[in-house]
ROSE-4610 file (N, C-alpha, C; in Angstrom, 1 decimal, always signed):
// ROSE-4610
residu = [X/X/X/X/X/X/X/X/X/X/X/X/X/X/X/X/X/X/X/X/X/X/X/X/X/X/X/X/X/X/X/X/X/X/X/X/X/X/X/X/X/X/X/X/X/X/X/X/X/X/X/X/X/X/X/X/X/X/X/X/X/X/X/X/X/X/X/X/X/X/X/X/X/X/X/X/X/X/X/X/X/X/X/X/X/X/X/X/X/X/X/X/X/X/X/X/X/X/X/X/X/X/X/X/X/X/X/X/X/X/X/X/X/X/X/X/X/X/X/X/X/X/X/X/X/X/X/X/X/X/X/X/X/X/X/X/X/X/X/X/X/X/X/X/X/X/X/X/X/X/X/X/X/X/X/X/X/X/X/X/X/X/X/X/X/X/X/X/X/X/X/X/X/X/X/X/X/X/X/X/X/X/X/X/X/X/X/X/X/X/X/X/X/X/X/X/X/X/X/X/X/X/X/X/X/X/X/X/X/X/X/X/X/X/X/X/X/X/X/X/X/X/X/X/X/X/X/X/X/X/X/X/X/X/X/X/X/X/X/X/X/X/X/X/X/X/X/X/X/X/X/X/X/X/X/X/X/X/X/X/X/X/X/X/X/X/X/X/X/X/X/X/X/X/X/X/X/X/X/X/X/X/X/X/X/X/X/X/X/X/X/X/X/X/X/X/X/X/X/X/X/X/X/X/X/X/X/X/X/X/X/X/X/X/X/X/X/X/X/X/X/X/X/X/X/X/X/X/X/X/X/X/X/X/X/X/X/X/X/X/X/X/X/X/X/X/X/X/X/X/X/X/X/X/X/X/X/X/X/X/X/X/X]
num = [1/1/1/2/2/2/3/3/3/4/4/4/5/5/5/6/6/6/7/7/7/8/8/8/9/9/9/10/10/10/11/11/11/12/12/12/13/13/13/14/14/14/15/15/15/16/16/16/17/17/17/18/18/18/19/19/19/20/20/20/21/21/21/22/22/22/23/23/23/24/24/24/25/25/25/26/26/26/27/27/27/28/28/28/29/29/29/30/30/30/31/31/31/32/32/32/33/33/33/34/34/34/35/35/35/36/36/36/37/37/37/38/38/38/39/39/39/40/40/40/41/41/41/42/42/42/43/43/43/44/44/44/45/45/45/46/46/46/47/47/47/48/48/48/49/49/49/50/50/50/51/51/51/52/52/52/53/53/53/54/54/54/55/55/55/56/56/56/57/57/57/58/58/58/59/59/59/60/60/60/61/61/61/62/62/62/63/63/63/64/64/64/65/65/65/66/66/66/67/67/67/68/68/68/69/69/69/70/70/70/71/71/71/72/72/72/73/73/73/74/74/74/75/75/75/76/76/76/77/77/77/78/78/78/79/79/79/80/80/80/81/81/81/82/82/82/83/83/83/84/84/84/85/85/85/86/86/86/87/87/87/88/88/88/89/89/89/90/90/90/91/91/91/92/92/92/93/93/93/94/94/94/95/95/95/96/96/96/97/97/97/98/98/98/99/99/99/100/100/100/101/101/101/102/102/102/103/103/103/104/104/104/105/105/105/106/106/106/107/107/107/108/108/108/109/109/109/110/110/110/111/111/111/112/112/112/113/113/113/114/114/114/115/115/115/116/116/116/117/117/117/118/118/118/119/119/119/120/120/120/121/121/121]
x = [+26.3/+26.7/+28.2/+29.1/+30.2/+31.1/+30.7/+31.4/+31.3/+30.3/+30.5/+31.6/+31.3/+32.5/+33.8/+33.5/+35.6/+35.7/+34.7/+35.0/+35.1/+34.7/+34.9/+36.2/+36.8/+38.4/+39.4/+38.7/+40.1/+40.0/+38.9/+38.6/+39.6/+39.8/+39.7/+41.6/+42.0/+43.0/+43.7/+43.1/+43.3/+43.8/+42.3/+42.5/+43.9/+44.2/+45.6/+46.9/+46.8/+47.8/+48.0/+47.1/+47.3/+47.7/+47.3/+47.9/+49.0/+49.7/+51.3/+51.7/+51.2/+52.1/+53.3/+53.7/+55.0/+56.1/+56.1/+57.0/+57.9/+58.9/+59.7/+61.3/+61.6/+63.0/+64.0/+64.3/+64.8/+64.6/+63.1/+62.5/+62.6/+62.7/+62.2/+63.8/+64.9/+66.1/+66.5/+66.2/+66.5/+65.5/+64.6/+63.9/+64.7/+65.1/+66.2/+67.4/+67.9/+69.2/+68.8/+67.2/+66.7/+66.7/+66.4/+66.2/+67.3/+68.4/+69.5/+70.5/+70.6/+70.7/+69.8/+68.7/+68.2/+68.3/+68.7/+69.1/+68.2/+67.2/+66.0/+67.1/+66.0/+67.1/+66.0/+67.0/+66.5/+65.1/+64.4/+63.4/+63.5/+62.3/+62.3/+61.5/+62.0/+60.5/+60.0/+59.1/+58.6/+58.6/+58.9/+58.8/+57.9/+57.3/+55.6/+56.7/+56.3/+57.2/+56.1/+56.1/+55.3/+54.0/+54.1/+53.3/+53.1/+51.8/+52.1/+52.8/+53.5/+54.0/+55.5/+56.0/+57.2/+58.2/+59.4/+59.8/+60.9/+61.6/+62.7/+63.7/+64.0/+64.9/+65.0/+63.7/+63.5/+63.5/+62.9/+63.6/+65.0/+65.4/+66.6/+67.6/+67.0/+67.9/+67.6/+66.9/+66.9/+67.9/+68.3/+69.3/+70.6/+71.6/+72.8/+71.5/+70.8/+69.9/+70.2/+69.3/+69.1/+70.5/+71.1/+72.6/+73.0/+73.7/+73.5/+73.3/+71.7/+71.1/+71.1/+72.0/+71.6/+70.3/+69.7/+68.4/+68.0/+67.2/+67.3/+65.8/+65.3/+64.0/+63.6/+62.0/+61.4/+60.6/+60.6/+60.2/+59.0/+57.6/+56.5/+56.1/+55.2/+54.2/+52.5/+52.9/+51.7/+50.3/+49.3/+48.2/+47.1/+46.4/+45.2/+44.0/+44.2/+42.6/+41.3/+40.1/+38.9/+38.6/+38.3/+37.7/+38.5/+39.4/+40.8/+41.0/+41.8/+41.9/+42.7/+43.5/+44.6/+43.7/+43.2/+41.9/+41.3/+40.7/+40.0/+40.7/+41.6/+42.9/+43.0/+43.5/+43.8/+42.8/+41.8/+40.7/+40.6/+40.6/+40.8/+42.0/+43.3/+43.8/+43.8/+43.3/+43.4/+42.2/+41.1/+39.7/+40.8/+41.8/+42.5/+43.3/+44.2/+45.1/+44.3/+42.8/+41.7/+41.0/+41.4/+40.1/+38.5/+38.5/+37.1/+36.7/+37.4/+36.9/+37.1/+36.6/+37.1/+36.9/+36.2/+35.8/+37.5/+37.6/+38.9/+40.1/+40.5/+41.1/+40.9/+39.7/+39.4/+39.6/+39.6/+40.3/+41.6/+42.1/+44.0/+43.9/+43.7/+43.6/+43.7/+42.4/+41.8/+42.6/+43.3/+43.9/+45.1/+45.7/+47.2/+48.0/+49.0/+49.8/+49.9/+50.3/+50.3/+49.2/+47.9/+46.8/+46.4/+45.8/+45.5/+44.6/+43.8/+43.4/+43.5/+44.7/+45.4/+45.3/+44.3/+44.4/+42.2/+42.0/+40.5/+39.4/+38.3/+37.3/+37.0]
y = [+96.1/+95.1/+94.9/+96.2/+96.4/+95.0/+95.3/+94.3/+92.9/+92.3/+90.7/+90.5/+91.5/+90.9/+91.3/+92.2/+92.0/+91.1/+90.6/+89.6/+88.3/+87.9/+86.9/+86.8/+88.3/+88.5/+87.9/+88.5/+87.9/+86.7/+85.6/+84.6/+83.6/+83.9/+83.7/+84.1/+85.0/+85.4/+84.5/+84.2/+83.4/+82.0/+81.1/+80.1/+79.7/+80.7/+80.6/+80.5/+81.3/+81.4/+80.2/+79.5/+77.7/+77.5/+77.2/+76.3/+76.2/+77.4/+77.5/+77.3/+77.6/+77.1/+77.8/+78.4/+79.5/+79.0/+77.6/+77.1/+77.7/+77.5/+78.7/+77.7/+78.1/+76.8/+76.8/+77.9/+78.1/+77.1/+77.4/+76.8/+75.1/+74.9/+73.5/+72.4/+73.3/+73.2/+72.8/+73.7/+73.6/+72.2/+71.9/+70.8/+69.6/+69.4/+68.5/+68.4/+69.9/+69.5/+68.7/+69.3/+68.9/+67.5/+66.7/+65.7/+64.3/+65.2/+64.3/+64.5/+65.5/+65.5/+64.6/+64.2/+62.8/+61.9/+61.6/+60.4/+59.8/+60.5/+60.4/+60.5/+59.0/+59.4/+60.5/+60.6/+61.7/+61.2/+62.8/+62.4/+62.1/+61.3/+61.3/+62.5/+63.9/+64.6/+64.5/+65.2/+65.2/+67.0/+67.3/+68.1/+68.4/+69.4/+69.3/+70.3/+69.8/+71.0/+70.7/+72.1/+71.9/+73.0/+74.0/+74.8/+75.7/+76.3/+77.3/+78.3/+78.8/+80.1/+79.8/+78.4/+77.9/+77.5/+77.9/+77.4/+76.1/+75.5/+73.9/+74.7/+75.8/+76.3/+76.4/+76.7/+76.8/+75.5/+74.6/+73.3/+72.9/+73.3/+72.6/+73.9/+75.0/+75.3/+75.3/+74.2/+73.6/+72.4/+72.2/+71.0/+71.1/+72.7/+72.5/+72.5/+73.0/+73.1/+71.4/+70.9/+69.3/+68.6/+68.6/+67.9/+69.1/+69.7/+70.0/+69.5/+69.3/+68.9/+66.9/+66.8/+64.8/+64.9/+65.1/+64.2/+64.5/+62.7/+62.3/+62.9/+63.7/+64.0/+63.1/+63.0/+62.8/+63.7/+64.4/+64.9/+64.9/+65.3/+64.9/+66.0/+65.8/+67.3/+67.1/+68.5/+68.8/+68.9/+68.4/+68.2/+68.4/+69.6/+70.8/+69.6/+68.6/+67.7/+68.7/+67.7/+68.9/+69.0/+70.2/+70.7/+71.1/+71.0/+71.6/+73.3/+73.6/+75.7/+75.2/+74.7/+75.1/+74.4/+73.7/+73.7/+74.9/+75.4/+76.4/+77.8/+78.2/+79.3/+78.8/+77.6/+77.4/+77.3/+76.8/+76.4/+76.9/+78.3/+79.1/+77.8/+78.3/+77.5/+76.4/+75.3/+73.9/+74.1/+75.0/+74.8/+75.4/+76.3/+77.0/+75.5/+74.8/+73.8/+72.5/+72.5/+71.2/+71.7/+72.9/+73.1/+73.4/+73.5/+74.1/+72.6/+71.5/+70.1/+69.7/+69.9/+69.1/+68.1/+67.2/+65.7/+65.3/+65.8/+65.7/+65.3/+66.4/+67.1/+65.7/+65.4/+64.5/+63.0/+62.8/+61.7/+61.0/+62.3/+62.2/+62.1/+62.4/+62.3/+60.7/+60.3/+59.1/+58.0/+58.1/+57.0/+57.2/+55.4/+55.4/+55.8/+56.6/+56.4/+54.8/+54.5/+53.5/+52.2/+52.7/+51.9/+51.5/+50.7/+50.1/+51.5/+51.8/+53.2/+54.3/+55.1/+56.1/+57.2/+57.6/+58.7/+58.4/+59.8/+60.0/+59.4/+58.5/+58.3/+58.8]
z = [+99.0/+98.1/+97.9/+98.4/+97.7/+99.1/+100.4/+101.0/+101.1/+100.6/+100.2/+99.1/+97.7/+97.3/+97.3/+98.2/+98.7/+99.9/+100.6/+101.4/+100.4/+99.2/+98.2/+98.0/+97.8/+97.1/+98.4/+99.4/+101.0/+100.6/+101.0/+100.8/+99.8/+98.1/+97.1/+97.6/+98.2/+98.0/+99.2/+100.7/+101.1/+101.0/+100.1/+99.4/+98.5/+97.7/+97.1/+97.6/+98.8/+99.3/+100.5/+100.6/+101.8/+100.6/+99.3/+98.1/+98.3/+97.8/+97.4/+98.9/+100.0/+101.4/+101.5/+101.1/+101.5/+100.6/+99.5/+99.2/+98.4/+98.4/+97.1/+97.2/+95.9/+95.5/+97.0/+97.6/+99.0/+100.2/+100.3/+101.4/+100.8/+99.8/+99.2/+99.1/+99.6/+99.5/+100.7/+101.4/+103.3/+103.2/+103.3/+103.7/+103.3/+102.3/+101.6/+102.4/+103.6/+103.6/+105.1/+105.6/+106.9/+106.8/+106.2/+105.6/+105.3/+105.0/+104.7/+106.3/+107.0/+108.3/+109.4/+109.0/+109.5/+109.4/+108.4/+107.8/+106.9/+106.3/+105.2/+103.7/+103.1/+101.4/+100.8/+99.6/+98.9/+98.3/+98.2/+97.1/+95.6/+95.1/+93.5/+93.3/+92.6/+92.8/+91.5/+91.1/+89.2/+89.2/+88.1/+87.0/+86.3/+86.4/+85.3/+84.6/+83.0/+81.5/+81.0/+80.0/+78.7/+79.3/+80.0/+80.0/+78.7/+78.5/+77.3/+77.6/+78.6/+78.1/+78.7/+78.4/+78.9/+77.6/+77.4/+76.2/+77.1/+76.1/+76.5/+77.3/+77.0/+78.1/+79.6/+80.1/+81.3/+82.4/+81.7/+82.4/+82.3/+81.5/+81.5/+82.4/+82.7/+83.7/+85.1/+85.1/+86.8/+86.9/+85.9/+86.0/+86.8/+86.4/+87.5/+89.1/+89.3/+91.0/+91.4/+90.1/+90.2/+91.0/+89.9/+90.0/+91.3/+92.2/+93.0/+94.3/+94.2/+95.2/+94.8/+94.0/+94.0/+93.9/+93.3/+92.8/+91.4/+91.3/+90.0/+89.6/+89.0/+88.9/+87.6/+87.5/+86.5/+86.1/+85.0/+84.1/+83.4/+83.5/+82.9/+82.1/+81.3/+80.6/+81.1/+81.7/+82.7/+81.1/+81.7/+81.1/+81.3/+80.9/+81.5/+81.5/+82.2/+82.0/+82.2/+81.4/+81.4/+83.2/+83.5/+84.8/+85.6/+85.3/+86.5/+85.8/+86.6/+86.4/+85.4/+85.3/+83.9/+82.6/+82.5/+81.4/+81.4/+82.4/+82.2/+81.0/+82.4/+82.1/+80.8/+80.1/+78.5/+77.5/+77.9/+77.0/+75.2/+75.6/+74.0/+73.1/+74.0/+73.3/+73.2/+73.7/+73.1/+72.1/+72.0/+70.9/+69.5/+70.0/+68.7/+68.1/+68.6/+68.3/+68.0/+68.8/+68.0/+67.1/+66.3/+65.5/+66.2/+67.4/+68.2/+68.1/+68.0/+68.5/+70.3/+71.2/+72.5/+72.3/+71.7/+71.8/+71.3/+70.2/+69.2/+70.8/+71.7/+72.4/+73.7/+73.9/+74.9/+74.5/+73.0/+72.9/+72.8/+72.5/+72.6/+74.4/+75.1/+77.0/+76.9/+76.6/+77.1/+76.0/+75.0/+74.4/+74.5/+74.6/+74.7/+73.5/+73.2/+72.2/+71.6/+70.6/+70.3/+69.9/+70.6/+70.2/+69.1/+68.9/+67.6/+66.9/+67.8/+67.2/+67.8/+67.3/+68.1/+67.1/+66.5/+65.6/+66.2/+66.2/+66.1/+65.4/+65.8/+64.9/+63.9]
């Protein structure tokens, strides 16, 4: 029984490692300079902030990298939608910060700021 699940763990450990693809701020730099030596404009890239275990500081020191490299990024806050791993991984805490409401949690997702009804049923 013991070798299926360490054949689960290669697997599993595999799977992760095509995700991330070897990328690292380095490799993600050279492509940029490969890029502008072709004659390709720069990218717009996005920014996911606002992780939980991220404070305002840490984005803001990608900014001298940014300026640097000329590009203008945009900035978003990454958002654990239900069913994805970072919902998962967070879950506790968004039931801690809803009061143990998801519905609560799933309707700030699905309504626009600003709506006529932008506060919970």
């Amino acid at each position: 029984m013991l070798a299926p699940r360490l054949r689960l763990r290669e697997l599993l450990r595999a799977r992760d490692e095509d995700h991330r693809k070897g990328a690292t701020p380095e490799t993600n730099e050279r492509s940029l300079k490969w890029d502008a030596r072709g004659g390709y404009p720069g990218p717009i890239p996005n920014q996911m902030m606002g992780f939980p275990d991220e404070d305002f500081r840490q984005p803001q020191g990608q900014h001298p990298r940014w300026n640097r490299l000329g590009l203008n990024v945009k900035p978003f806050f990454a958002t654990p939608y239900p069913g994805t791993e970072w919902y998962y991984t967070n879950k506790q805490r968004i039931l801690d910060q809803y009061d143990g409401d998801l519905e609560a949690f799933s309707w700030i997702l699905a309504t626009p700021r600003g709506s006529p009804r932008s506060s919970p049923p």
